[in-house]
C-alpha positions in Angstrom: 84.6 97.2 91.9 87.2 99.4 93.2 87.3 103.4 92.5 89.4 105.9 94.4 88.9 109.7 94.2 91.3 112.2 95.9 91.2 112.5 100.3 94.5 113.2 102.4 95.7 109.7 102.1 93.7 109.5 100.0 90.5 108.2 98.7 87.0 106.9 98.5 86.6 103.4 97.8 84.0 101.3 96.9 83.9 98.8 99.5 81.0 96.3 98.8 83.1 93.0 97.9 83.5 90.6 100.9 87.0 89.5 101.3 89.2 92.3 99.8 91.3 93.8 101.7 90.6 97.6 101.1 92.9 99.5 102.5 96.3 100.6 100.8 99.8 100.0 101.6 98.3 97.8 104.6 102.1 96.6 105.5 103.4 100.0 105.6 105.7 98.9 102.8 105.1 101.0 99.9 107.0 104.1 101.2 106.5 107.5 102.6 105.0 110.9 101.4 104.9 113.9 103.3 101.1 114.8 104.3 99.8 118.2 103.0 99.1 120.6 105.5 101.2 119.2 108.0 104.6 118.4 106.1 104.4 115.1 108.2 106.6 112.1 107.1 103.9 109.6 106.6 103.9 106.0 105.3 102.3 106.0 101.7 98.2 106.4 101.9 97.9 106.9 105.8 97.1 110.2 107.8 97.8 111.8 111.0 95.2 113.8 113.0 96.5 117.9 113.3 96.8 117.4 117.4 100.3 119.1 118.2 100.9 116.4 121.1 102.4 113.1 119.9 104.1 112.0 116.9 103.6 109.7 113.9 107.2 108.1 113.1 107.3 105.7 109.6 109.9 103.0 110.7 111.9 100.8 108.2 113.7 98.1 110.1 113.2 94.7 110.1 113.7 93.8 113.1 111.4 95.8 114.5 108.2 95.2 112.1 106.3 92.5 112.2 106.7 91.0 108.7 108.2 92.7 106.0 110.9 95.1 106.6 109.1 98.1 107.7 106.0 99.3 110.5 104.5 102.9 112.1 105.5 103.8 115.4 102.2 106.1 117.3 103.2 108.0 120.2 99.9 109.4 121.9 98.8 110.0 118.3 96.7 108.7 115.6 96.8 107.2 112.3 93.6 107.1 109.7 93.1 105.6 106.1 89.9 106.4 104.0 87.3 106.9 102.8 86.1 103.5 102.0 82.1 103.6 100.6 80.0 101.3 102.6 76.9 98.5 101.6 74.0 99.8 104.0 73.6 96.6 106.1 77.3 95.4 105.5 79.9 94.4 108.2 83.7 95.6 108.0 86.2 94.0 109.9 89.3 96.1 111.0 92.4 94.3 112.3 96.0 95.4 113.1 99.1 94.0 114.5 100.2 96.2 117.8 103.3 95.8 120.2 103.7 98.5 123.2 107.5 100.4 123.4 105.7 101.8 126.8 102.8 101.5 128.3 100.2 102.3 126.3 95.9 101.6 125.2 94.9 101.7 121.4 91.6 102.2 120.2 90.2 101.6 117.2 87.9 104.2 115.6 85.7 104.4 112.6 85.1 108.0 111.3 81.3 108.0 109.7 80.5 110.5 106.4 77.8 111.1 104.3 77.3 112.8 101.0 76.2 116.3 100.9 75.9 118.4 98.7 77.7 121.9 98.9 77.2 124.4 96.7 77.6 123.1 92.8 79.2 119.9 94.1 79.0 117.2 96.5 81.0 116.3 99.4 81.1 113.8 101.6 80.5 115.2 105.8 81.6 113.8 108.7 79.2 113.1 110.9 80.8 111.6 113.8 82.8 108.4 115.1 82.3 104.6 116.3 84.0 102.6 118.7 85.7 106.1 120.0 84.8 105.8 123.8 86.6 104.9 126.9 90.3 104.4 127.9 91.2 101.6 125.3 92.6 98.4 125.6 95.8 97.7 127.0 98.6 97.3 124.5 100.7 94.0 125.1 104.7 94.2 125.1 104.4 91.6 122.4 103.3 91.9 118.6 99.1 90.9 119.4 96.4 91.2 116.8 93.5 93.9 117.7 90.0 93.6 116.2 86.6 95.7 115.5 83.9 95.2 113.5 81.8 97.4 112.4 78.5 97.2 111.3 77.2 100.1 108.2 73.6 100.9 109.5 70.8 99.4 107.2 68.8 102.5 106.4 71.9 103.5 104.5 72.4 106.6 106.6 75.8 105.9 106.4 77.8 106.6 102.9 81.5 106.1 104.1 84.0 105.5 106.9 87.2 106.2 107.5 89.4 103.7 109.8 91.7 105.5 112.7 93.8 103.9 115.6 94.1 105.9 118.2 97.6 105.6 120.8 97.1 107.1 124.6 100.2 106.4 127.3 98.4 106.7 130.9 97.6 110.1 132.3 100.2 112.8 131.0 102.5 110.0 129.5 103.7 109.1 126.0 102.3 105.8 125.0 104.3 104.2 122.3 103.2 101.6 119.9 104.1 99.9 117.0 101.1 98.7 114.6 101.9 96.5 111.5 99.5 94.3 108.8 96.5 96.1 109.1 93.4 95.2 107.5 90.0 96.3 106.6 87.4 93.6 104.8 83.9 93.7 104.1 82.5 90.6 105.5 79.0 89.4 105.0 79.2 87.1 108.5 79.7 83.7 106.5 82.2 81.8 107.9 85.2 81.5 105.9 84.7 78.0 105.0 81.0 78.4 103.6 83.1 81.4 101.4 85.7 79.2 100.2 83.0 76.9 99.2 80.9 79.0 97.4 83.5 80.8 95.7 83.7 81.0 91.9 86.5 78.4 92.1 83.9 75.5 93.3 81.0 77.2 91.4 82.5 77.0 88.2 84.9 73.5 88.2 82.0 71.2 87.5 81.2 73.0 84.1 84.6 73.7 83.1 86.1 69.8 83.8 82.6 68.9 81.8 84.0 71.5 79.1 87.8 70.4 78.8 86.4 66.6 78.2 84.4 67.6 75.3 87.0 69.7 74.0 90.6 68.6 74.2 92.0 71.7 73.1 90.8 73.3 76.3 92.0 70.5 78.2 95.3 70.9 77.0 95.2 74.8 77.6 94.0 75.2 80.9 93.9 71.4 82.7 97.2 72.2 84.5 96.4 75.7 85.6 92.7 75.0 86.7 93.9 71.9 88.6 96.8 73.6 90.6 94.0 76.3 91.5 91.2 73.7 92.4 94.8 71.8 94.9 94.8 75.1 96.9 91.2 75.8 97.1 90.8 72.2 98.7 93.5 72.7 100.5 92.2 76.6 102.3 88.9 74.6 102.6 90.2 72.1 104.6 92.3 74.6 107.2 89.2 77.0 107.1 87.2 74.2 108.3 89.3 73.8 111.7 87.0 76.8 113.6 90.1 76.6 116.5 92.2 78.0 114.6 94.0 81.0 116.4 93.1 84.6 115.1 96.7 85.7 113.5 96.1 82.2 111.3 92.2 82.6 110.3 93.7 86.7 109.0 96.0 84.7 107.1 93.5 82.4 105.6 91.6 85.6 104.3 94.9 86.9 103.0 95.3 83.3 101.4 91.3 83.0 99.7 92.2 86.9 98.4 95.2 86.2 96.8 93.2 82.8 95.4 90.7 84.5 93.6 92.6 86.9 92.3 95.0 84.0 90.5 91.8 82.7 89.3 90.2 85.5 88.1 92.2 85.6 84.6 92.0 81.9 84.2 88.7 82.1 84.4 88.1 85.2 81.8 90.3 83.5 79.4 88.6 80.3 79.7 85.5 81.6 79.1 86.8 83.9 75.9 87.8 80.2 74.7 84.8 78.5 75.2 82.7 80.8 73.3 85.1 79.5 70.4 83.4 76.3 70.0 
């Protein structure tokens, strides 16, 4: 389920489905917008904070992204995406590509809100930040992948979150940083592997191949399809099973199951639609 209603960036998202990647324009890709209020130059769905120091800078060059042809550059600033609704008990897992102009520490923060209600209509509050505390971690001089996760309590206390990264330079200087291919995914603490395997893709091929041999018609539909989707399924099984597998490549093997289950998605409804035929 995905549902978005109006926030700076902006949004509340229903964030319960492991795997997706839930934020928007995660590449920085999709182009700018200039953020009410402020009149900032902002890459498509993202935020800056309202501090006067700093500056938030969309940068469209490939040679100085990541992947793709564009990036943000943070200079003793911030940058936030959300609101994203939260499962009480759920973890989210917050990644980022980050590569230091100058010295520099990020932090990752997550913004915490609940629903209240406010005279004839409900809002949701803020009602204060995680993973916000100390000096940061040092920011490498070469693109490195950063990582939180956080954890929604499990008396459902908490109704949303908002995702920031935070940019400091030491002392009174300007810490510069570019941050690329961000992420944000529920995860429900099942290794990747055990999700590939109990995906709809394995769940469902026993019935279906049983179904296309009794029915040739079906066979001759969707054997092609179905077995070019069951070829990359064994095949993300296979490299999710290797556990030492660096970081950046297990991120891309989410990216990979994602896209997966999204090719299969239709193939399945239609399949079904045709199998109620007979």
């Amino acid at each position: 389920m995905v549902v978005w209603v109006g926030l700076a960036s902006g949004s509340i998202h229903a964030a319960g489905d492991t795997n997706q990647q839930l934020l928007r324009n995660p590449g920085f890709e999709m182009g700018t917008y200039k953020q009410p209020g402020l009149g900032a130059v902002m890459p498509k769905h993202w935020s800056r904070s309202w501090r006067k120091v700093g500056s938030v800078e969309p940068v469209s060059d490939p040679k100085q992204a990541r992947s793709g042809d564009h990036c943000v550059r943070v200079i003793n600033h911030s940058i936030h995406q959300g609101r994203f609704e939260v499962v009480p008990g759920m973890r989210y897992r917050v990644r980022a590509w980050v590569k230091a102009e100058s010295d520099a520490t990020q932090t990752i923060a997550v913004y915490q809100y609940v629903w209240q209600q406010i005279e004839d209509k409900e809002e949701l509050k803020n009602i204060g930040s995680w993973g916000f505390r100390g000096s940061g971690e040092k920011v490498p001089e070469e693109w490195s992948m950063v990582e939180s996760v956080y954890t929604a309590p499990a008396d459902g206390s908490v109704d949303a979150i908002a995702v920031a990264f935070h940019i400091r330079g030491p002392g009174d200087a300007m810490g510069s940083v570019l941050i690329d291919d961000v992420s944000v995914r529920a995860w429900d603490g099942r290794s990747l592997a055990v999700r590939v395997a109990a995906s709809p893709i394995f769940r469902d091929r026993p019935a279906y191949e049983q179904a296309m041999a009794r029915h040739p018609s079906l066979r001759e539909s969707y054997e092609n399809q179905l077995n070019t989707i069951y070829a990359r399924a064994e095949q993300l099984r296979a490299d999710a099973e290797n556990t030492n597998a660096p970081l950046p490549m297990r991120e891309e093997y989410e990216d990979r199951l994602e896209q997966l289950l999204s090719d299969y998605t239709p193939i399945q409804t239609e399949f079904e639609l045709d199998l109620e035929e007979f």
